[in-house]
C-alpha positions as CSV (number, residue, x, y, z in Angstrom):
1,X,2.9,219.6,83.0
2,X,0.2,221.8,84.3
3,X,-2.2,223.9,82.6
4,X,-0.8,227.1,83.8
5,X,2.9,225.9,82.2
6,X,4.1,228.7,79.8
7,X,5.2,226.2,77.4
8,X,1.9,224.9,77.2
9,X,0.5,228.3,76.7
10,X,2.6,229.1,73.9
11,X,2.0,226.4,72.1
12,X,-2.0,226.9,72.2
13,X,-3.6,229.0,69.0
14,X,-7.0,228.7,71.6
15,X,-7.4,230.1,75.1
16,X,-8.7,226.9,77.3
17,X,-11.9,227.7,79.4
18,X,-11.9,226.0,82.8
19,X,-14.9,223.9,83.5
20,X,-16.8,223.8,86.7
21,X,-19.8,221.3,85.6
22,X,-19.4,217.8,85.9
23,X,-18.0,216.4,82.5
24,X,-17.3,212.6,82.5
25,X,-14.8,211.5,79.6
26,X,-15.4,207.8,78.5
27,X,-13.6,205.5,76.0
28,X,-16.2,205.0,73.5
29,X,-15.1,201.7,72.0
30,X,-14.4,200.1,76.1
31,X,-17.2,202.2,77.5
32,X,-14.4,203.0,80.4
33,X,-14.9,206.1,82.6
34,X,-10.8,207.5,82.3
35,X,-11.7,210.5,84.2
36,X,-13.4,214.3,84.6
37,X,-13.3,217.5,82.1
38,X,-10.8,219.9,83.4
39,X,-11.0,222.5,80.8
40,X,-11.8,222.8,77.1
41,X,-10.7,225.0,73.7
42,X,-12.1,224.5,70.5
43,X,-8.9,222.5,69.6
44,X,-8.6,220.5,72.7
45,X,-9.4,219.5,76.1
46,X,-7.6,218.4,79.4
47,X,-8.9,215.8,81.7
48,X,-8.1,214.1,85.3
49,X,-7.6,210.6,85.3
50,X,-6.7,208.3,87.6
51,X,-4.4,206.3,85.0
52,X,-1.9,207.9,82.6
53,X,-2.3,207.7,79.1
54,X,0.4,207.5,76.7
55,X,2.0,210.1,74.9
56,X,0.4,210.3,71.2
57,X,-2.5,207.9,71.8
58,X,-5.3,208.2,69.6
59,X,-8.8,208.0,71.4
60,X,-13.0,208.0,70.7
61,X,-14.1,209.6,73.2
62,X,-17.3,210.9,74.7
63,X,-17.9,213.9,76.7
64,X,-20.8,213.1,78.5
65,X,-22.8,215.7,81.0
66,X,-23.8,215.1,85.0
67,X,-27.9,214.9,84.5
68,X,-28.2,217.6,86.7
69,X,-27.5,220.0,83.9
70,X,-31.0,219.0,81.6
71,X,-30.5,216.6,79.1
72,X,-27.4,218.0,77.5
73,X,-26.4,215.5,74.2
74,X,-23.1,213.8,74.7
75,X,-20.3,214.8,72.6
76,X,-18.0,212.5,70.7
77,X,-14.5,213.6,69.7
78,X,-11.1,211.9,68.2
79,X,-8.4,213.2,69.9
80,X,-4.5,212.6,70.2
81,X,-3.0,212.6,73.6
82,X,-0.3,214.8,73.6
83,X,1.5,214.6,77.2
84,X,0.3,213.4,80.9
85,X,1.7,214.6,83.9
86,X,1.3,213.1,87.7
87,X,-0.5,215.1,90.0
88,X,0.7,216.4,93.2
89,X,-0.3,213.5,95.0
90,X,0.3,211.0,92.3
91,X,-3.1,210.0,92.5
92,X,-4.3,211.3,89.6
93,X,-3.4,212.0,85.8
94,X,-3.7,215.4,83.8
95,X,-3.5,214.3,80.3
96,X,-3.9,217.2,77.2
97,X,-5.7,215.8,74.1
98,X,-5.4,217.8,70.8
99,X,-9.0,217.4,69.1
100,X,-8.5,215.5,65.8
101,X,-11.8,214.4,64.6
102,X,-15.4,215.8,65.4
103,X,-18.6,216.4,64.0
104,X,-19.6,219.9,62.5
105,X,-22.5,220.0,65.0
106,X,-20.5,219.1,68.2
107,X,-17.5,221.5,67.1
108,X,-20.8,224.2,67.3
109,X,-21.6,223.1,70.8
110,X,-18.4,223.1,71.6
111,X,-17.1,226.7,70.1
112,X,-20.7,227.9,71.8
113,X,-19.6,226.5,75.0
114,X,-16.0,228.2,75.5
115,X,-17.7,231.4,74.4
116,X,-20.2,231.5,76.7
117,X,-17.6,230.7,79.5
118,X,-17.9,229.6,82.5
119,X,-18.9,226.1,82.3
């Protein structure tokens, strides 16, 4: 399934804002890297891994910013994955997490950030 998929669309109340800063997504409780920000909405995100994740696997995670940008705070979300598709190549994993849990001041960041798109 790929970003662009209708079906996808249609079942979004949030337009998704693509992301063109470097946005590492780590498992908080491992401390795993499991791949790079794709996009973002203030409901959910999508990432590209190089492992799939299960359908309707709940997940800590961190989005944490390349240094470059300034200090930017890390932001920690609970999210439910809610499909994963293979890339072209099969190299890689896009996987589309529904945001479950996250703290009043990160959702702020967050709705700031997809309203002062791009990334």
């Amino acid at each position: 399934m790929h970003a662009n998929d209708k079906s996808v669309k249609e079942m979004r109340k949030t337009e998704r804002f693509d992301v063109t800063a470097v946005v590492r997504i780590i498992d908080i409780p491992t401390g795993r890297d499991i791949g790079q920000l794709v996009n973002i909405s203030e409901e959910g995100i999508m990432i590209m891994g190089n492992e799939p994740i299960a359908d309707n696997s709940i997940m800590q995670l961190s989005l944490v910013f390349d240094s470059s940008s300034g200090s930017i705070p890390d932001i920690s979300i609970g999210v439910e994955s809610l499909w994963t598709q293979s890339s072209s190549d099969d190299a890689n994993y896009w996987t589309g997490f529904y945001i479950i849990d996250i703290s009043e001041q990160d959702a702020e960041r967050v709705k700031n950030m997809v309203s002062s798109s791009p990334m």
